[in-house]
N, C-alpha and C positions, 0 to 999 in steps of 0.2 A: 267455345272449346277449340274450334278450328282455327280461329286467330293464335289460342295460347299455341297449339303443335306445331302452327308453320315458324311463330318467336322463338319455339324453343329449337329447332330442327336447324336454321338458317344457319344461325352461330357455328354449330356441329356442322353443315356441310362446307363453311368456309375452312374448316381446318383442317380437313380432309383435301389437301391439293395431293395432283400425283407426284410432287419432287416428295413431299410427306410421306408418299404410300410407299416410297421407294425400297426403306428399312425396316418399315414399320410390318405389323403382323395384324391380320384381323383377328378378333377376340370376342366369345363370348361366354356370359357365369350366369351363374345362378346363386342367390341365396336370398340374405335378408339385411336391409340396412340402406345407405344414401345410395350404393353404388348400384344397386337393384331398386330403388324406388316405390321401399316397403318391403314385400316380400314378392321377388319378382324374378327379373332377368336383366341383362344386360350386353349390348355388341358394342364392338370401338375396335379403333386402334389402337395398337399397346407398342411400346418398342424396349427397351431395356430403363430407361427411366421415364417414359411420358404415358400416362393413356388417358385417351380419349374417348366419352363413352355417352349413349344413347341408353335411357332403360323407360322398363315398365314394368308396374307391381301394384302390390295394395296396402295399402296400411292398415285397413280394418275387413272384418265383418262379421255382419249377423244376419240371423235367419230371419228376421223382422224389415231390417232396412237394405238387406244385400251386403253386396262390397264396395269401401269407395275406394276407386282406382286412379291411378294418373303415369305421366310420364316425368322423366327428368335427364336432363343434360348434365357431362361434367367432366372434369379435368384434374387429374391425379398426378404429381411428380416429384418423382422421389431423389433425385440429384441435387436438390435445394439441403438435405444434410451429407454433410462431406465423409461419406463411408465406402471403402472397395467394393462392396454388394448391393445395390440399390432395393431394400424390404423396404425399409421406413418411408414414405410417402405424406404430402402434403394434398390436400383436396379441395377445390370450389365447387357447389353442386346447386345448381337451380330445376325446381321440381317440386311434388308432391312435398309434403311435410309434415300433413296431419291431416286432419278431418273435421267439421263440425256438424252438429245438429241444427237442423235451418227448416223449420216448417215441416214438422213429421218427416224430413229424411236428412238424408250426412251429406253432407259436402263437400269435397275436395280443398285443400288450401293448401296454395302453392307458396313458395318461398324460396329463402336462400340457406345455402350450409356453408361452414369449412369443416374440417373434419384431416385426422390422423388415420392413417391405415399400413397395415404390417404385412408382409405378403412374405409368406414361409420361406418359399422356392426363389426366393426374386421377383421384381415386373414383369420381366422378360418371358417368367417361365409358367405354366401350367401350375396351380396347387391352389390351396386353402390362404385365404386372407379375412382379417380380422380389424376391425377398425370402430371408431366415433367420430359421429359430426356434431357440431353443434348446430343449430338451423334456427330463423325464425321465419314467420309466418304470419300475413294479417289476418287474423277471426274477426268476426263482427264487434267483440268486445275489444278491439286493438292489436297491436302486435303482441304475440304469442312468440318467447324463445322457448326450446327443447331440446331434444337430443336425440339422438338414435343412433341403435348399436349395431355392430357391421359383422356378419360372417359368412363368408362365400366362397365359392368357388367360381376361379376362372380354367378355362379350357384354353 
């Protein structure tokens, strides 16, 4: 597990330079979906159409086997469609994506997503954002595609 955090963390502090931070805003939300990493949180940098984000959340649980929890990296940009307001958003997301059962307990299974996300107020701005990824993931029975659905807030 400390190998996957420093794979996923490296990426995210390479793009974090200070000519980046120059414009850029730090940023963090709360909700449920890729950009929270289940049902979680989320910090990055955000600037009018790029954000860049670290999260941790859960995708499940029970009073039986607990929570299974993880992290995820990923990169949101929304200048890719040609609109005055930048809401509409494209996304890559590597991280959590589901769970399994492995030996009387659940498991974490990481993966990858893209995903669509709509952000009320703008990038730029504070409010409610609502989105889908699509994501897959290797289970013990193979790769596993699925989905998940996105509604948060960022501050």
């Amino acid at each position: 597990m400390k190998h996957l955090i420093k794979l996923l963390i490296v990426p995210f502090a390479i793009t974090i330079t200070p000519r980046v931070l120059a414009n850029d805003t730090f940023t963090f939300g709360i909700g449920t979906g890729s950009l929270y990493s289940g049902v979680g949180i989320n910090a990055g940098v955000q600037s009018k159409t790029d954000f860049k984000y670290i999260s941790v959340g859960c995708v499940s649980y029970s009073s039986i086997y607990e929570e299974t929890c993880g992290i995820g990296i990923g990169w949101v940009k929304t200048d890719i469609f040609n609109f005055q307001t930048p809401k509409q958003g494209l996304s890559l997301y590597l991280g959590i994506v589901d769970n399994e059962y492995v030996k009387s307990d659940h498991k974490a299974v990481y993966g990858a997503g893209l995903g669509y996300h709509y952000f009320f107020n703008g990038m730029g701005q504070q409010g409610v954002n609502l989105g889908f990824t699509v994501t897959a993931g290797n289970k013990n029975t193979g790769l596993d595609m699925g989905g998940i659905f996105q509604l948060g807030y960022q501050f």
